[in-house]
DRENDO-1510 file (C-alpha; in Angstrom, 1 decimal, always signed):
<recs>
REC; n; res; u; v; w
REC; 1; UNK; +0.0; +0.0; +0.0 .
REC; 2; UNK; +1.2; +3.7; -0.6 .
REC; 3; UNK; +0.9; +5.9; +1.6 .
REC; 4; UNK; -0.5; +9.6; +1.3 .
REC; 5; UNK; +3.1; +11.2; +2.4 .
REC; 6; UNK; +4.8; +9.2; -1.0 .
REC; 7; UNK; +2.1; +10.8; -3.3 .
REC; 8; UNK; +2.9; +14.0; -1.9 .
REC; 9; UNK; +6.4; +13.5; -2.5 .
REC; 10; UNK; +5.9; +13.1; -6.4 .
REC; 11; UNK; +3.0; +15.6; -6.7 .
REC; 12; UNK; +4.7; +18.1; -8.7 .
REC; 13; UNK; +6.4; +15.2; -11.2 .
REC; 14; UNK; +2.9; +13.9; -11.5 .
REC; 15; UNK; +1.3; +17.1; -12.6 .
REC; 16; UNK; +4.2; +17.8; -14.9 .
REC; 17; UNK; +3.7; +14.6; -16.7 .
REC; 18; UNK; +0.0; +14.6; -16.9 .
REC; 19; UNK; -0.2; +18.5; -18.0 .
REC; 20; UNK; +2.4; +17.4; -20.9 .
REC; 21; UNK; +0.1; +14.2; -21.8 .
REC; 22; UNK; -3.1; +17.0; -21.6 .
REC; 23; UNK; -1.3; +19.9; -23.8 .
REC; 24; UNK; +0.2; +17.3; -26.3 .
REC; 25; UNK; -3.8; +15.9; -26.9 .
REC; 26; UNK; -4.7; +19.5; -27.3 .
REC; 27; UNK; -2.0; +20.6; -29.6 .
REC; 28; UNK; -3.5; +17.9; -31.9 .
REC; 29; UNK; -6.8; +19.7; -31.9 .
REC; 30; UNK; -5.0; +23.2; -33.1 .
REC; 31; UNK; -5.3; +24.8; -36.5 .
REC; 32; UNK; -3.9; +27.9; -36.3 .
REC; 33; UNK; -0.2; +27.9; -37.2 .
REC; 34; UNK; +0.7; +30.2; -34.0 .
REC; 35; UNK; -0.6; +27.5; -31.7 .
REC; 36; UNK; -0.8; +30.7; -29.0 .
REC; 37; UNK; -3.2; +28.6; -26.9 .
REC; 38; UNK; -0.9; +25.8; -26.7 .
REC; 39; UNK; +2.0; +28.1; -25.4 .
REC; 40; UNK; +0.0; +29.9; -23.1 .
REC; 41; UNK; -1.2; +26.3; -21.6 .
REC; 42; UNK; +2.5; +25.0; -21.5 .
REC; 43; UNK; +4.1; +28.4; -19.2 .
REC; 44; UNK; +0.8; +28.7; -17.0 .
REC; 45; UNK; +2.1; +24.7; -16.5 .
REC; 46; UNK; +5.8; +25.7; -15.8 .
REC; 47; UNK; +4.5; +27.9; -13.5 .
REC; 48; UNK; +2.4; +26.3; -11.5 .
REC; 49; UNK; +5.2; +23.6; -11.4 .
REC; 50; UNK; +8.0; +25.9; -10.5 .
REC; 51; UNK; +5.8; +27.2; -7.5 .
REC; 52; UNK; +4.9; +24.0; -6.2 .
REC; 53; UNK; +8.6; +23.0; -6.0 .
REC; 54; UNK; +9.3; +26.9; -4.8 .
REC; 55; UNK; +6.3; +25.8; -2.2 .
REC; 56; UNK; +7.9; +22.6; -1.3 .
REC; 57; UNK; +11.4; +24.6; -0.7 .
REC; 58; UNK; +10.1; +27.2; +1.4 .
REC; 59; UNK; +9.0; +24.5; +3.5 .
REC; 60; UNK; +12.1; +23.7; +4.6 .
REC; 61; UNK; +10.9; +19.9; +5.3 .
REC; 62; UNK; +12.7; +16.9; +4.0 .
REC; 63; UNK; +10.2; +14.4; +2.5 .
REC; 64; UNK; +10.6; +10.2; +1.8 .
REC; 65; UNK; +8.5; +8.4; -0.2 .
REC; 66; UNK; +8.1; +4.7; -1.8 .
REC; 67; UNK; +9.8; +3.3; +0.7 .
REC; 68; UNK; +12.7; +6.4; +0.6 .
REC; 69; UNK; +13.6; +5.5; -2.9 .
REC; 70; UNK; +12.1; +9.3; -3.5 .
REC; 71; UNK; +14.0; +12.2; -1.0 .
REC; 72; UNK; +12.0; +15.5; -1.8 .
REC; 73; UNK; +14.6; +17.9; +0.4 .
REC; 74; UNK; +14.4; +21.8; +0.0 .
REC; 75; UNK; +17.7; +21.9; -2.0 .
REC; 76; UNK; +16.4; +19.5; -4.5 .
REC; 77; UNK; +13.1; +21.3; -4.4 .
REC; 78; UNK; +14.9; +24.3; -4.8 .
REC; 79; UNK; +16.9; +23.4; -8.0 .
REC; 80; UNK; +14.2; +22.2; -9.8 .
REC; 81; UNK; +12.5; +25.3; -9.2 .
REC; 82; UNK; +14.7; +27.1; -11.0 .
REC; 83; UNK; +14.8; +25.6; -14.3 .
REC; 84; UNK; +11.1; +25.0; -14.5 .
REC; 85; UNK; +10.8; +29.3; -13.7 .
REC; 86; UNK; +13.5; +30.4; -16.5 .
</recs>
């Protein structure tokens, strides 16, 4: 059984993956050759991304999960903040 604090630990991964599975279905949908809805989808994504992990940072807590095969520390958190907000 997993428990709640492993999901948590993976929550911002899982969002990023299933947000890339959703824009990639939607892009297929698009006509227009600017695809402006599809760009404004993919940073409001990225952002909400980067905050989560800024969120998990701030916290200054150090997370396990799947039986600590997952380590969600602030530095970690931290550094993939920063990509994700560039």
């Amino acid at each position: 059984m997993i428990d709640k604090l492993s999901w948590i630990t993976v929550y911002p991964e899982i969002v990023l993956l299933i947000m890339a599975c959703v824009i990639a279905l939607f892009d297929l949908g698009v006509k227009t050759p600017h695809r402006t809805a599809t760009y404004v989808l993919t940073l409001l994504t990225l952002a909400v991304v980067a905050a989560m992990e800024a969120f998990y940072a701030a916290g200054g807590q150090t997370f396990y999960g799947f039986s600590n095969m997952v380590v969600s520390d602030p530095m970690g958190a931290g550094l993939n903040a920063l990509p994700l907000s560039a």
